[in-house]
KEBA-914635 format. One line per 8 residues: their letters; for each residue x, y, z of N, C-alpha, C. Coordinates in Angstrom, 2 decimals, m for minus. Layout:
% KEBA-914635
A) X,Y,Z,X,Y,Z,X,Y,Z  ...;
END
This chain:
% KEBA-914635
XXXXXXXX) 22.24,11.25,4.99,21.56,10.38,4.06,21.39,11.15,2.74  21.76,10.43,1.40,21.74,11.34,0.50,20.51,10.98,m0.32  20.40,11.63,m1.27,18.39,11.73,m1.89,18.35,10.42,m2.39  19.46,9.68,m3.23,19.16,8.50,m3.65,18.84,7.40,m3.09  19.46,7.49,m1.68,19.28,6.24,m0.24,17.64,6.76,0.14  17.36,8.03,0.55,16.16,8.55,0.69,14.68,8.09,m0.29  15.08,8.21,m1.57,14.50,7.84,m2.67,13.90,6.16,m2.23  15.09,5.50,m2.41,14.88,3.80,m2.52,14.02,3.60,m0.91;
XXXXXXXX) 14.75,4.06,0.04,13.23,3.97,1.02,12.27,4.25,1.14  11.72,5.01,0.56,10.33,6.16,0.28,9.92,4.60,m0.69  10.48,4.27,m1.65,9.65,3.15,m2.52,10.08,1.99,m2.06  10.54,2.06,m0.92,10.30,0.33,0.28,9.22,0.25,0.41  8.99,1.83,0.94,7.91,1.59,2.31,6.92,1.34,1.49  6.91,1.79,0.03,5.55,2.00,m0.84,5.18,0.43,m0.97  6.25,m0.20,m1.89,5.89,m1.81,m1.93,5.27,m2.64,m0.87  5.48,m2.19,0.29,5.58,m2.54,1.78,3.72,m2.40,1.82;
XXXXXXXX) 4.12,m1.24,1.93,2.16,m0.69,2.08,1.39,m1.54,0.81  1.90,m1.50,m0.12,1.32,m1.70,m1.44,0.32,m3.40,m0.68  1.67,m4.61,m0.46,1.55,m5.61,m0.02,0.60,m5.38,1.00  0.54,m4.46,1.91,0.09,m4.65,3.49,m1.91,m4.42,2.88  m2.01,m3.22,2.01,m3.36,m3.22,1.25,m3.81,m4.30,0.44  m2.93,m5.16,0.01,m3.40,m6.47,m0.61,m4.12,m7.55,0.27  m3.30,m7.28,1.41,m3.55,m8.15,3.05,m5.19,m7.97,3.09  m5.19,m6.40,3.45,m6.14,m6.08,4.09,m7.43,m6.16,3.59;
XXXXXXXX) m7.33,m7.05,1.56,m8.74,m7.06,1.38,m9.02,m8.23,1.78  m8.24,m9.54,2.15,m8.31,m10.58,2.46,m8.24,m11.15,3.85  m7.46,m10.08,4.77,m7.36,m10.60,5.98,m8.07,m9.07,6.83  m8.95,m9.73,7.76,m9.80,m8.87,8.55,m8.96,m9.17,10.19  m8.48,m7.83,10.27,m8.16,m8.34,11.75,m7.39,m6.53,12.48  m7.33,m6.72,13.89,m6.72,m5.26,14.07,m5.99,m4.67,13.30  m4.70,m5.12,13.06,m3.57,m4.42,12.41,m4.23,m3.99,11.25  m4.58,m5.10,10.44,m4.79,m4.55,8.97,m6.16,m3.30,8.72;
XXXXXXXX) m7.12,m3.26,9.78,m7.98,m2.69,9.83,m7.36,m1.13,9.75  m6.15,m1.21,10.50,m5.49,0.59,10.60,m4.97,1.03,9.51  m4.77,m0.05,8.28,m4.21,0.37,7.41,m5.32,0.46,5.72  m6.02,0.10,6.26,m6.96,0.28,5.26,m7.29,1.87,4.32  m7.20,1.73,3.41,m7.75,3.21,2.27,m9.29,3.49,2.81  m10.10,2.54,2.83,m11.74,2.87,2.63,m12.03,3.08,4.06  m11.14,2.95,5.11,m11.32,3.48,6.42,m11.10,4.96,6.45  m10.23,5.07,5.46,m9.42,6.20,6.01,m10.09,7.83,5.20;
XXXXXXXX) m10.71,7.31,4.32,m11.69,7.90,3.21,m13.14,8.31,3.62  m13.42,7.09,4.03,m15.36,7.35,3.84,m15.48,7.36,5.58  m16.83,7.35,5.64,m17.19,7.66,6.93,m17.67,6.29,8.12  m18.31,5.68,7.00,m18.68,4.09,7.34,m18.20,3.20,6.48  m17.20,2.43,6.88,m16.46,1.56,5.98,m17.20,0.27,6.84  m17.13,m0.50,5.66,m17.77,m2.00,6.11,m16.72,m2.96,5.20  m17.16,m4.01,5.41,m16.97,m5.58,4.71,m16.67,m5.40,3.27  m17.86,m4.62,2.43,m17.99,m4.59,1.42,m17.39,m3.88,0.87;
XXXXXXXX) m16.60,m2.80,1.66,m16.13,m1.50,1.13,m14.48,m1.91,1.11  m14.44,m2.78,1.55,m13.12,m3.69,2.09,m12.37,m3.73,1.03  m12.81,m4.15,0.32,m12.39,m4.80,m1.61,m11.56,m3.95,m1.81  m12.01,m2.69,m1.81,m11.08,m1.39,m2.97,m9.76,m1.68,m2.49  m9.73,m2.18,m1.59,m8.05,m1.92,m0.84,m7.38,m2.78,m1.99  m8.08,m3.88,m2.34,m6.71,m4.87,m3.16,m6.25,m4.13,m4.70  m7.39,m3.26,m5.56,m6.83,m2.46,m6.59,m5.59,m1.45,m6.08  m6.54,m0.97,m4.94,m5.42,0.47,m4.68,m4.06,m0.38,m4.48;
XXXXXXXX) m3.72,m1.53,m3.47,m2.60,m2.11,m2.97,m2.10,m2.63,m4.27  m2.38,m3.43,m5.53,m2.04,m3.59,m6.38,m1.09,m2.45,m6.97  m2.44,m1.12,m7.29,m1.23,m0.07,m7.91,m0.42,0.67,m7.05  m0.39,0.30,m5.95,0.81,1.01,m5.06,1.86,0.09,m5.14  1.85,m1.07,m4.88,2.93,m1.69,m5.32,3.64,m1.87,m6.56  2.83,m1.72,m7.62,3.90,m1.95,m8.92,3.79,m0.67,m9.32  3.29,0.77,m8.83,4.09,2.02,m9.19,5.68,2.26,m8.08  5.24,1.62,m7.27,6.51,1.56,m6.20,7.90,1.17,m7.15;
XXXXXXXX) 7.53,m0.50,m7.34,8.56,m1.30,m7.90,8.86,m1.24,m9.06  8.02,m0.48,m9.93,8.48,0.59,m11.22,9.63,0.91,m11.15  9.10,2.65,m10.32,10.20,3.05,m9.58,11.27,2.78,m9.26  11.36,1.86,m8.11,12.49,1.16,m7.98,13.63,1.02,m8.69  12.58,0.18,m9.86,13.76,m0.75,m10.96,14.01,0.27,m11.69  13.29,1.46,m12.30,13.61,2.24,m13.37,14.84,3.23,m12.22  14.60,3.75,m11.28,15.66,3.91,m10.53,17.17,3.48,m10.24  17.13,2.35,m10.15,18.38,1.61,m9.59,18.80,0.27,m10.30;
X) 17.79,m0.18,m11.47,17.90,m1.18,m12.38,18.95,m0.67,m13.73;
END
């Protein structure tokens, strides 16, 4: 696999996650719970703490798809 194939998957997976943190400020449920930032950060994550996920998922996805396009566009 050469760095450029390597590259464009590394900023799949990012868009991927980016989307999956957008999920997770809106949808409460197992899966998305594992993927959460404010779980994975603080000590007691709640409901309220839920939110941050959709900024962070926002800028993970369009630094991803930046990337991407300035990459391979």
């Amino acid at each position: 696999m050469d760095a450029k194939t390597l590259d464009a998957l590394l900023l799949l997976v990012g868009v991927f996650y980016g989307a999956v943190l957008i999920a997770c400020g809106f949808v409460d449920n197992r899966l998305t719970r594992a993927f959460r930032i404010d779980a994975l950060f603080m000590s007691r994550p709640s409901q309220k703490t839920r939110m941050m996920n959709i900024p962070a998922g926002i800028l993970m996805l369009l630094y991803s798809a930046y990337s991407l396009w300035k990459s391979f566009g």
